[in-house]
KEGU-614555 format. One record per residue (C-alpha): residue number from 0; residue in one letter; x, y, z. Coordinates in nm, 2 decimals. Layout:
REM residues N
NUM  A  X  Y  Z $
...
REM end
This chain:
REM residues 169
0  X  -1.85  4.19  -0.54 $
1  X  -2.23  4.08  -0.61 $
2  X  -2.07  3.75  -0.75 $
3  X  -1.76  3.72  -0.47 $
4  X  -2.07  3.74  -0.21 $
5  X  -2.30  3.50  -0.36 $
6  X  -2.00  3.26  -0.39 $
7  X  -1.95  3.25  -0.05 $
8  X  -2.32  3.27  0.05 $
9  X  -2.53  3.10  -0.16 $
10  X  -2.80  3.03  0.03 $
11  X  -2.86  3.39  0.14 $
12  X  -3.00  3.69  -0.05 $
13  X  -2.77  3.93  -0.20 $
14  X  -2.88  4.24  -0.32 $
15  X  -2.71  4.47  -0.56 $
16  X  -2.80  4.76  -0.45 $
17  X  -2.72  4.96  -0.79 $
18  X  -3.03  5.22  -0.75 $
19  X  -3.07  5.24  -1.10 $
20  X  -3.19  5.56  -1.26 $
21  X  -3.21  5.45  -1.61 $
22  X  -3.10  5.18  -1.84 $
23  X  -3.31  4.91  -1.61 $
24  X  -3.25  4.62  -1.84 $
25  X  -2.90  4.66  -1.91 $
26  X  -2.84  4.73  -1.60 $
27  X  -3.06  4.49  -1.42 $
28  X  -2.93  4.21  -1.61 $
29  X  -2.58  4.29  -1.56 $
30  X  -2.67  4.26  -1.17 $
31  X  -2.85  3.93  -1.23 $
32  X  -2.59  3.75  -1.43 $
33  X  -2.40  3.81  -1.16 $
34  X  -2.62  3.67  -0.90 $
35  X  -2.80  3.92  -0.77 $
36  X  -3.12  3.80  -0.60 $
37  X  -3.28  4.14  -0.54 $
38  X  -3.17  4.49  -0.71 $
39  X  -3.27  4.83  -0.61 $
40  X  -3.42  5.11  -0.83 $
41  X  -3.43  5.45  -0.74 $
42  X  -3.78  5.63  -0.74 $
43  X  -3.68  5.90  -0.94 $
44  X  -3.62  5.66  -1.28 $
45  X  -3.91  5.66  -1.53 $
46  X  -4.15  5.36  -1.48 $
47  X  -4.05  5.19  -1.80 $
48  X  -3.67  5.22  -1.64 $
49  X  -3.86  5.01  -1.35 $
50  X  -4.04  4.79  -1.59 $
51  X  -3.76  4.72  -1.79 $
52  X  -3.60  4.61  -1.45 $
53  X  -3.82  4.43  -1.35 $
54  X  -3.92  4.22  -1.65 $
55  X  -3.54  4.13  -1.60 $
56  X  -3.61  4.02  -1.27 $
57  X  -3.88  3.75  -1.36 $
58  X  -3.68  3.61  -1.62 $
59  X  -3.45  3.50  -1.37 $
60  X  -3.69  3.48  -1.06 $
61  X  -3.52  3.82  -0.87 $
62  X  -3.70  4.10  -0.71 $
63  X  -3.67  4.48  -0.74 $
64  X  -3.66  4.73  -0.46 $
65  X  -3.77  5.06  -0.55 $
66  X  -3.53  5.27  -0.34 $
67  X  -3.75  5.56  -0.20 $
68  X  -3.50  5.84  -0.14 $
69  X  -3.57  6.20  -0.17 $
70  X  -3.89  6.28  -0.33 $
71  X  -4.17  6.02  -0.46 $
72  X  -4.49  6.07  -0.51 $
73  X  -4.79  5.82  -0.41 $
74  X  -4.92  5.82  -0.78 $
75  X  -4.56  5.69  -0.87 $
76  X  -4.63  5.41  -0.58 $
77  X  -4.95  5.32  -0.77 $
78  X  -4.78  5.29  -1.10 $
79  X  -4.50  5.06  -0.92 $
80  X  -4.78  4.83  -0.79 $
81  X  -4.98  4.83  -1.11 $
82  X  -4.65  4.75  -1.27 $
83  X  -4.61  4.47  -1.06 $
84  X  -4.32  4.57  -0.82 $
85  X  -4.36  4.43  -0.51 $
86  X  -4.13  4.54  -0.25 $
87  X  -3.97  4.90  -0.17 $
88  X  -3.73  5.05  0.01 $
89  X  -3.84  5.30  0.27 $
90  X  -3.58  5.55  0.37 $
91  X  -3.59  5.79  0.61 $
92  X  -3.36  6.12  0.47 $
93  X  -3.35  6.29  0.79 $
94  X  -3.15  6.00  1.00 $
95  X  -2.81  6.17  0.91 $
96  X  -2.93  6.52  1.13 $
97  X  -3.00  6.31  1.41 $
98  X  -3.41  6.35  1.36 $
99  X  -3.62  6.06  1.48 $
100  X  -3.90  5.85  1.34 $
101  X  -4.18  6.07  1.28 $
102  X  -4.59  6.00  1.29 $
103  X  -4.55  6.08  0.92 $
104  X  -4.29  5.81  0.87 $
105  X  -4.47  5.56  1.03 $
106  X  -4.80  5.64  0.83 $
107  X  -4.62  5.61  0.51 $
108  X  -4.49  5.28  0.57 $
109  X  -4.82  5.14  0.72 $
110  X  -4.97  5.30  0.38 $
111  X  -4.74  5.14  0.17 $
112  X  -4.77  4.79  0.38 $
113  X  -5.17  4.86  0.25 $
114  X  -5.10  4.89  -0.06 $
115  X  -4.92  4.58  -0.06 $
116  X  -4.59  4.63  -0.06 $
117  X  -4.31  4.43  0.13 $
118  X  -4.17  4.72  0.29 $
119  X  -3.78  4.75  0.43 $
120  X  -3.71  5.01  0.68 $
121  X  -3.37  5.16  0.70 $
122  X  -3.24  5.53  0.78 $
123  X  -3.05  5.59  1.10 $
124  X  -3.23  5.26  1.24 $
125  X  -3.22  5.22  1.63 $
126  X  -3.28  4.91  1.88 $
127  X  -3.48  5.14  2.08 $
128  X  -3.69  5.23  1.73 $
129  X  -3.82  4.85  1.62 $
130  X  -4.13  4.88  1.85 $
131  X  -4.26  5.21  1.66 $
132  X  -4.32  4.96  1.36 $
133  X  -4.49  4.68  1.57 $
134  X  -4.81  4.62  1.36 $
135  X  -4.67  4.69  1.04 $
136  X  -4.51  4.37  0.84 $
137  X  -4.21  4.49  0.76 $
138  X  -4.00  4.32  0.54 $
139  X  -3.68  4.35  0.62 $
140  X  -3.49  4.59  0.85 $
141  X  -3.17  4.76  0.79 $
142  X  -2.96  4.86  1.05 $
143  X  -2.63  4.94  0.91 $
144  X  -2.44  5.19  1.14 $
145  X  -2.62  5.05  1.46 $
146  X  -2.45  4.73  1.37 $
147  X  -2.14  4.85  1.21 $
148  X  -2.05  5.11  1.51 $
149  X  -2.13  4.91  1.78 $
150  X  -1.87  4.78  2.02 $
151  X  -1.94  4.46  1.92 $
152  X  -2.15  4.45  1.60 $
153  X  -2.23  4.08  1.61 $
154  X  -2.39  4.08  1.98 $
155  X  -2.56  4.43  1.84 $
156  X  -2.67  4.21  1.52 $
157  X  -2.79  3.94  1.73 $
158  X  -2.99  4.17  1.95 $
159  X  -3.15  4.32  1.70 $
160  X  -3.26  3.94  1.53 $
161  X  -3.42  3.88  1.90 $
162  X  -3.58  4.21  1.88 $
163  X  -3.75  4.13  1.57 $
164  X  -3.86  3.79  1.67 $
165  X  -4.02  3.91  1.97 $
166  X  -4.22  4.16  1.81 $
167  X  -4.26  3.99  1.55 $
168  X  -4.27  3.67  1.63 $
REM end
């Protein structure tokens, strides 16, 4: 798929979004030969999973995403950074029981944003949510069911571009 997809989109980013747990070399390198631009890890893997992974990744100038889902600690975030990983993958767990955005999310990402992360945002994203992370620079945004439910997803995925850009812009 990750090679059918760059194929017919070369000049965009594909990621493989394999949330590896272990084996981050083989695995990472399987996702790169097949043109992967970015690859997710997942934060439960051991750091030299994530180094492995990522030492892939420069070889072939790729990015890792360390997917934060479920529990991470902000001692493993260090470790990421001092390992050289420079974007992650913030996911809010509780978007599936309808729970909003909390003060708690939004201090995490801005945290991470500090440390210097490139931080993407996804988890039960909303138009009507965007303007809690104005003031953060978020990375990228990932609005999958908004999109993919609306009426018409591609007016939805433009309105959410314009969003961006005006808060953004």
């Amino acid at each position: 798929a990750v090679r059918d997809l760059k194929a017919l989109y070369p000049d965009r980013i594909v990621l493989a979004d394999a949330k590896i747990a272990d084996a981050g070399q083989i695995l990472a390198r399987m996702c790169f030969e097949a043109h992967a631009d970015w690859i997710t890890v997942i934060c439960c893997a051991d750091i030299n999973t994530t180094k492995g992974a990522l030492a892939v990744a420069k070889e072939v100038d790729g990015d890792v995403q360390i997917e934060l889902t479920g529990f991470w600690t902000w001692e493993q975030a260090l470790e990421w950074r001092q390992a050289g990983v420079q974007q992650v993958v913030y996911h809010r767990n509780a978007q599936a029981a309808g729970v909003a955005w909390s003060d708690e999310d939004i201090a995490a990402i801005r945290r991470l944003a500090d440390m210097g992360f490139k931080v993407t945002v996804t988890g039960g994203l909303a138009l009507s949510d965007l303007p809690l992370f104005q003031g953060i620079p978020i990375h990228v945004f990932i609005a999958g069911r908004s999109i993919r439910d609306a009426a018409d997803p591609v007016a939805a995925a433009r309105e959410f571009k314009r969003a961006i850009a005006q808060l953004w812009g």
